[in-house]
N, C-alpha and C positions, 0 to 999 in steps of 0.2 A: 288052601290050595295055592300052590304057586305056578305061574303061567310065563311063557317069556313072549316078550314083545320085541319087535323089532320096530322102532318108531321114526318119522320124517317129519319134522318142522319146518315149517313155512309153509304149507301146503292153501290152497286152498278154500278146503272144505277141512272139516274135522269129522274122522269115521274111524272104524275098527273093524278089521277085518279077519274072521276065524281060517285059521290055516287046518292046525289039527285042534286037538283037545285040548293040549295047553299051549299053543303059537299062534299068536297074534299080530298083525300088522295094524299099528297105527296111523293115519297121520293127521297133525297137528298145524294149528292154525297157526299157535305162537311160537316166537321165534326161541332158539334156545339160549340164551340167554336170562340170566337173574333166574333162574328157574320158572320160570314161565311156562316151559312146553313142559316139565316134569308136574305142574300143577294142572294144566291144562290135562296132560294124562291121565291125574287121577281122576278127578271129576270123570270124563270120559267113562274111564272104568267104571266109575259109579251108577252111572245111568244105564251102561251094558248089562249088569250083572244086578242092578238092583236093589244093592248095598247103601249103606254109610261111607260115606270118604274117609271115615274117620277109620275102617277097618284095611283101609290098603295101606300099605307099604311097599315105597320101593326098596328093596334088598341088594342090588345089585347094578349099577349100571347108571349110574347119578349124571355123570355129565359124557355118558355116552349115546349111540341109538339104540344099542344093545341092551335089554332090559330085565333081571326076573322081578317077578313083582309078587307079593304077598297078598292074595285076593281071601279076606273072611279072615 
């Protein structure tokens, strides 16, 4: 399933939030840099949906906000 996220680093808190069925808003504690918010993402994702970390992929959007992601 691929889903797209739209993500904010520095934030806060760390949450995800459902838009529709596949749009998501994230945001992230760590900062984007060295990939940090990109890993922080996936974990994220992992604990939303239930999964392995090992099954996400990011596809599209690496060192953007703009994200599609490969979930399963």
């Amino acid at each position: 399933m691929k889903i797209i996220i739209k993500v904010k680093p520095n934030s806060l808190d760390s949450c995800i939030i459902k838009k529709t069925d596949n749009e998501f808003f994230a945001q992230l504690k760590s900062p984007a840099e060295d990939n940090k918010a990109n890993i922080e993402l996936i974990k994220l994702i992992s604990k939303y949906f239930n999964i392995s970390a090992n099954k996400i992929k990011i596809k599209f959007g690496l060192k953007g906000r703009d994200k599609i992601v490969d979930v399963g």
